[in-house]
C-alpha positions in Angstrom: -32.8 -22.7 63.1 -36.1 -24.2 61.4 -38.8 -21.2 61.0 -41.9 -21.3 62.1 -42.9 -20.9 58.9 -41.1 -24.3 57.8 -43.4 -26.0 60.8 -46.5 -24.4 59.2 -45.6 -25.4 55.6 -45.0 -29.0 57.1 -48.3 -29.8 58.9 -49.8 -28.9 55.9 -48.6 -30.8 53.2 -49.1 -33.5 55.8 -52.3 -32.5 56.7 -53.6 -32.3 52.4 -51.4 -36.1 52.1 -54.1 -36.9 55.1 -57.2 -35.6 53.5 -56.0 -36.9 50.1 -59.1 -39.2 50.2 -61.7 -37.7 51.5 -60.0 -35.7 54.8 -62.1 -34.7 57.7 -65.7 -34.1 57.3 -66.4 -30.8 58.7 -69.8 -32.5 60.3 -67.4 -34.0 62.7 -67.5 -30.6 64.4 -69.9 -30.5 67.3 -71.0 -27.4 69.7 -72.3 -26.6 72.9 -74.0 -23.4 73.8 -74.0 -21.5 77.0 -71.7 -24.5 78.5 -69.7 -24.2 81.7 -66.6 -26.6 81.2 -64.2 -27.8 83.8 -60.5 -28.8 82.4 -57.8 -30.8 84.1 -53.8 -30.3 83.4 -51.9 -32.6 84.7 -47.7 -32.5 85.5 -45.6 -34.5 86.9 -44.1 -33.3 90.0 -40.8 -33.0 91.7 -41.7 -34.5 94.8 -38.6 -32.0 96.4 -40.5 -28.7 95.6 -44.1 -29.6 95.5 -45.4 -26.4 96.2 -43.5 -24.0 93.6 -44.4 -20.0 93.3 -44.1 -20.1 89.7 -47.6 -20.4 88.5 -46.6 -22.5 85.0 -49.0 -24.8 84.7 -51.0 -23.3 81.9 -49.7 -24.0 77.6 -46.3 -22.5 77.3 -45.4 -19.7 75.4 -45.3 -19.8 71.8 -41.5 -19.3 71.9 -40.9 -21.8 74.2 -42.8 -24.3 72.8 -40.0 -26.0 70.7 -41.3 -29.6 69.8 -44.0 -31.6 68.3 -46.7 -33.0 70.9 -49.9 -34.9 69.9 -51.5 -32.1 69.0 -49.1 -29.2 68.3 -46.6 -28.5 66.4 -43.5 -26.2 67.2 -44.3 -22.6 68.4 -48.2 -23.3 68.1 -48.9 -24.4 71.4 -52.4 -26.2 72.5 -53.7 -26.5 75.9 -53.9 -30.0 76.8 -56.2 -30.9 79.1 -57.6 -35.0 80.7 -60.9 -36.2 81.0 -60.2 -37.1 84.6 -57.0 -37.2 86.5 -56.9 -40.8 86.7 -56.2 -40.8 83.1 -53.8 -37.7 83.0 -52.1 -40.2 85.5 -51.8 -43.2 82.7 -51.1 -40.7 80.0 -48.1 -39.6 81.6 -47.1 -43.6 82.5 -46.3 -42.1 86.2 -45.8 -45.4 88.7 -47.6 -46.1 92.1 -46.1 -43.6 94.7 -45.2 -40.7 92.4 -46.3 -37.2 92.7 -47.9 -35.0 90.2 -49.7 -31.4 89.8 -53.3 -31.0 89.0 -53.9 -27.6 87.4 -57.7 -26.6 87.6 -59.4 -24.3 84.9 -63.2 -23.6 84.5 -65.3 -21.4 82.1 -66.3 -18.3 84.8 -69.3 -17.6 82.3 -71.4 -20.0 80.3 -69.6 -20.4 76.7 -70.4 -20.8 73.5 -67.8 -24.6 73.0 -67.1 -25.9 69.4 -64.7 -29.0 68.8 -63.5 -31.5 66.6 -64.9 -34.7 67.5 -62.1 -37.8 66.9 -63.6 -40.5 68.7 -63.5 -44.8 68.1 -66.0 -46.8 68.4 -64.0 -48.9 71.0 -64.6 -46.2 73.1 -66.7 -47.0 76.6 -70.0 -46.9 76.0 -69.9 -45.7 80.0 -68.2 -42.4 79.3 -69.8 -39.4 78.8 -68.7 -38.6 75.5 -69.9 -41.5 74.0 -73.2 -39.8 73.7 -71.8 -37.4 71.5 -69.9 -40.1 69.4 -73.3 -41.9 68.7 -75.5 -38.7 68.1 -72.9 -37.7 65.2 -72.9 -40.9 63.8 -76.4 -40.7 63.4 -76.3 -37.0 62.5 -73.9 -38.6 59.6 -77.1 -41.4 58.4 -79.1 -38.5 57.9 -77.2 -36.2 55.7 -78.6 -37.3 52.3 -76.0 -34.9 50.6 -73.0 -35.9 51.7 -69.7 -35.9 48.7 -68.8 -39.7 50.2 -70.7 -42.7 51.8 -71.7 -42.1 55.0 -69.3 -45.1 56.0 -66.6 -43.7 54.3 -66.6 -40.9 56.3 -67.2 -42.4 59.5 -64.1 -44.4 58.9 -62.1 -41.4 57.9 -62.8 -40.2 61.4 -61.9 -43.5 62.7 -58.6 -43.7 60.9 -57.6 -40.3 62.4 -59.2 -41.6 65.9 -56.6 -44.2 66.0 -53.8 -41.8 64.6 -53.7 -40.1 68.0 -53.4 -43.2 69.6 -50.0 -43.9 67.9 -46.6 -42.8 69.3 -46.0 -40.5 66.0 -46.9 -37.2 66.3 -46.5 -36.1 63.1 -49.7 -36.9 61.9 -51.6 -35.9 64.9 -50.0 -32.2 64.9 -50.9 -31.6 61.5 -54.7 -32.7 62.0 -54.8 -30.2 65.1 -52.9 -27.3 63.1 -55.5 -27.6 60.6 -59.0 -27.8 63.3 -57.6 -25.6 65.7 -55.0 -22.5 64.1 -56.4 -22.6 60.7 -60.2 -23.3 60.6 -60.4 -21.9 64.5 -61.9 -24.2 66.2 -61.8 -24.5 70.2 -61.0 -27.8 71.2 -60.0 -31.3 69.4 -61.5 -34.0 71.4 -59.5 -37.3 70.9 -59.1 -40.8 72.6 -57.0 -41.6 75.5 -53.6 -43.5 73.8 -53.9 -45.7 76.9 -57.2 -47.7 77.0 -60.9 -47.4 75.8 -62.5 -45.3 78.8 -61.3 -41.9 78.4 -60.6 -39.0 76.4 -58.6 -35.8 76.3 -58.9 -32.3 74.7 -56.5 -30.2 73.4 -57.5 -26.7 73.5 -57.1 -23.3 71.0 -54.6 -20.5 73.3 -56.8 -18.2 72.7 -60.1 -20.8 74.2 -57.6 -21.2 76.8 -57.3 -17.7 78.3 -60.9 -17.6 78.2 -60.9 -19.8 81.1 -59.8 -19.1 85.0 -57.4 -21.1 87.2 -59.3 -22.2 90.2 -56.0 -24.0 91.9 -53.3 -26.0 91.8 -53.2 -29.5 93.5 -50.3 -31.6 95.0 -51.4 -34.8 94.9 -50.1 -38.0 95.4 -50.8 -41.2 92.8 -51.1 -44.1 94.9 -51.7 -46.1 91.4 -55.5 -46.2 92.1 -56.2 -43.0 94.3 -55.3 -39.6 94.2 -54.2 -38.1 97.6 -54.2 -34.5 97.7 -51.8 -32.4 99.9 -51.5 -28.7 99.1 -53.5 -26.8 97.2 -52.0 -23.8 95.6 -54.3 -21.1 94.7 -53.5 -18.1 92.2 -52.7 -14.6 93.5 -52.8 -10.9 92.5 -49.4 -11.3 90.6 -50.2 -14.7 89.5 -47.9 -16.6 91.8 -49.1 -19.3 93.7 -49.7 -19.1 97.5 -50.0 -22.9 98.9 -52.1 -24.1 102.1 -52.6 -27.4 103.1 -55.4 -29.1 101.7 -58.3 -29.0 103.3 -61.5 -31.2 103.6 -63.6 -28.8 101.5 -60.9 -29.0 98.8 -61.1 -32.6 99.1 -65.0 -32.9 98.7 -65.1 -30.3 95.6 -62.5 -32.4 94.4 -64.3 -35.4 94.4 -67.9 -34.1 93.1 -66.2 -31.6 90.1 -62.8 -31.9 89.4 -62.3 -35.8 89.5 -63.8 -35.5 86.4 -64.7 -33.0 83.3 -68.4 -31.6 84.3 -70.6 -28.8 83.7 -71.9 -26.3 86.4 -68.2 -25.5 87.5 
């Protein structure tokens, strides 16, 4: 049986192979203050038991997390979490007609948010985080003191951008390892694999249990629409207690969770 220990030693080697010439700058890290943060999971569903009890929609247990994903490696699990659920939806390559889970998490309290920012420039100049993209880049220009050309580190960032667009994960786990478990950060922010509009976060366990469960949603992928059914909601023992969904889940759903906003 590989150690965890083994996994650790792996990601990084990889990670010091990566940053071999010239790494990750560290002013690629960007905070927010006193944020409220709403975070999307996504699952595909057995359409036979769509309202389970088992509340398990939340990162797995170290010990259960037994393989490489984007951005984790074995037994250091991450949090992953879409910008919207229409891209959860292409992420997971689910067809027109299937069924999936929506897992809703907010910050209850404004928090202090830090995060690794791994963004192209192909990226939308219509979504939100493009903002944050351009002000580093210009953050970047200004730093008269930097160890490389400003270019050179931009592309750096770029390189590893386009990294966790790839379908090997071995790369991608190491640079996460390294942000998240070993210099502590909360979140690594990183483009959607599947096109230029979106982006996903993968988020620290311990950010993670920071944040609340609001619900759980049934929903339906129509391949252009989401159609929610049940909405499971959280109880005393953590179980989830299901109810059809109703219009005022339907409108919150539409003006918060559809996408990743403040003021949750």
């Amino acid at each position: 049986m590989t150690s965890k220990a083994h996994y650790v030693a792996t990601a990084e080697m990889r990670y010091r192979k990566l940053a071999e010439n010239g790494g990750l700058s560290a002013l690629a890290v960007r905070g927010h203050e006193s944020i409220k943060l709403t975070f999307v999971r996504g699952r595909i569903a057995d359409p036979t038991n769509l309202t389970p009890t088992e509340n398990h929609f939340s990162y797995p247990p170290a010990d259960k997390c037994g393989d490489y994903g984007r951005a984790n490696i074995p037994h250091y699990p991450v949090l992953y979490a879409g910008e919207t659920p229409a891209v959860i939806a292409e992420e997971l390559g689910i067809s027109p007609n299937s069924w999936l889970h929506l897992a809703i998490f907010y910050t209850p309290d404004p928090v202090n948010f830090e995060y690794l920012v791994l963004l192209h420039d192909m990226l939308s100049s219509e979504n939100r985080w493009s903002t944050v993209r351009e002000e580093l880049h210009h953050h970047l220009t200004e730093q008269a003191d930097l160890p490389a050309q400003v270019e050179n580190v931009w592309s750096r960032m770029q390189e590893a951008s386009a990294l966790f667009r790839g379908p090997d994960y071995a790369d991608t786990s190491a640079i996460a390892y390294h942000w998240l478990y070993t210099q502590g950060l909360d979140a690594i922010l990183y483009p959607s694999a599947r096109n230029d509009r979106w982006c996903n976060f993968a988020l620290h366990p311990r950010f993670a249990d920071r944040l609340r469960q609001y619900c759980v949603l049934a929903c339906h992928w129509t391949g252009s629409v989401f159609e929610l059914h049940h909405t499971g909601r959280p109880s005393d023992t953590g179980q989830l207690r299901w109810e059809a969904t109703t219009r005022e889940d339907w409108q919150q759903f539409k003006s918060t969770y559809s996408h990743l906003t403040s003021g949750a």
